[in-house]
N, C-alpha and C positions, 0 to 999 in steps of 0.2 A: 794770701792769695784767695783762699774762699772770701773773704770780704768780699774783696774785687768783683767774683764771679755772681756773688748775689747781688751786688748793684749792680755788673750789668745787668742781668735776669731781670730784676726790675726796668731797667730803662728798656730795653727788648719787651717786657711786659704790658707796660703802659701803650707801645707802639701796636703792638695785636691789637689790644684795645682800639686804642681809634680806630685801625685798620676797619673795623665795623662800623665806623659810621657812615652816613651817606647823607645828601644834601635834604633831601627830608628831615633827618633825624634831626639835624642841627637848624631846621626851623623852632623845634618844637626847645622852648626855655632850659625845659628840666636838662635835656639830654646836651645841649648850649653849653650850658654850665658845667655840666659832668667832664664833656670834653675840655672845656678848659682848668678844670680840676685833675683831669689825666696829664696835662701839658704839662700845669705849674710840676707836679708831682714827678715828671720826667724827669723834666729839667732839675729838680732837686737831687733827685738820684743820680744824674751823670756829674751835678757839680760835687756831690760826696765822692762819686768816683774818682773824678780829678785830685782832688783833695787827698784821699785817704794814698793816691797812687803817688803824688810829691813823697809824703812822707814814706812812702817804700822807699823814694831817689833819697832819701836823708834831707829833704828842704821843708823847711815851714814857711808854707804863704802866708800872704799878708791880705789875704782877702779872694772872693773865688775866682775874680779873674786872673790874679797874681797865680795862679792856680796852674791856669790855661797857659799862661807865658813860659814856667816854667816846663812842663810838658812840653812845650813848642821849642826850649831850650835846648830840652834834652835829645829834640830828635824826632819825639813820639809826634805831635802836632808837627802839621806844616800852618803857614802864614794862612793859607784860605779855612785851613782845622782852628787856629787859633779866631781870626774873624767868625768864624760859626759861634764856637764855644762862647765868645763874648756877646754874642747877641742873645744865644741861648738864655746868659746869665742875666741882661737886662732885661728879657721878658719876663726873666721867672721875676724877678725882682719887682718890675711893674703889676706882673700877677699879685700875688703875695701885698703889697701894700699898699696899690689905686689899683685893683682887679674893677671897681667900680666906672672906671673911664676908659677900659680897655673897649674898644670896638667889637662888635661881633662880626664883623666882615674879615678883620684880620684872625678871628680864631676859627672861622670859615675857610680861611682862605688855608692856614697852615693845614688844618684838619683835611679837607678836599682835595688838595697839591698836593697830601702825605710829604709836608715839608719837616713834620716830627723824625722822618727817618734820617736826617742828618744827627740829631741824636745818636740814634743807634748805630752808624757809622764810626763816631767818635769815640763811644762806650767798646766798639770792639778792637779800635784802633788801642787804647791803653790797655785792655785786656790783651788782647796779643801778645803787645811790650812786654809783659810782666809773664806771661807765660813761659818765652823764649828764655827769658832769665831764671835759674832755681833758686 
């Protein structure tokens, strides 16, 4: 369970984070970029989350969105948790390996819309689960 509670803390963390940016800030390259180094970074910590929280139910995924399905199996996700989750996982994914061809309008737009807080949504939706349970 402390696992759990530090990645959430991180995915929660990363979110204060951007909370401070502002459409200025994300003109300027350096801070561009920061931001989207805070995203990919989210999104990695909610997919360990996912991940380390399967193996509490006793399943081993087959990959991080196998991940999410399984969650959404168990209850913890619903169908619209599981559609977040997966998109979450392709952006980190496109981060992490063409971060180069990502647009800056779309890391604008998540940062600005605080669309990162579906993240943090999700991180405390499995935190919970696991809570309820000793």
């Amino acid at each position: 369970m402390a696992v759990l509670k530090e990645l959430a803390r991180s995915v929660l963390g990363y979110a204060a984070e951007l909370d401070a940016y502002t459409k200025e800030d994300l003109e300027d390259a350096k801070k561009l970029y920061g931001a989207m180094y805070l995203l990919m970074s989210q999104s990695q910590a909610l997919i360990d989350l996912a991940e380390r929280a399967t193996s509490l139910l006793g399943v081993a995924p087959r990959g991080y969105i196998d991940a999410g399905k399984i969650l959404a199996t168990h209850g913890i996700f619903s169908e619209e948790d599981l559609a977040n989750y997966t998109s979450i996982v392709k952006f980190r994914n496109i981060l992490v390996y063409k971060y180069q061809i990502v647009k800056t309008e779309i890391i604008k737009d998540i940062v600005l819309k605080r669309k990162y807080k579906k993240a943090v949504e999700l991180a405390l939706k499995i935190l919970r689960r696991f809570e309820e349970d000793p």
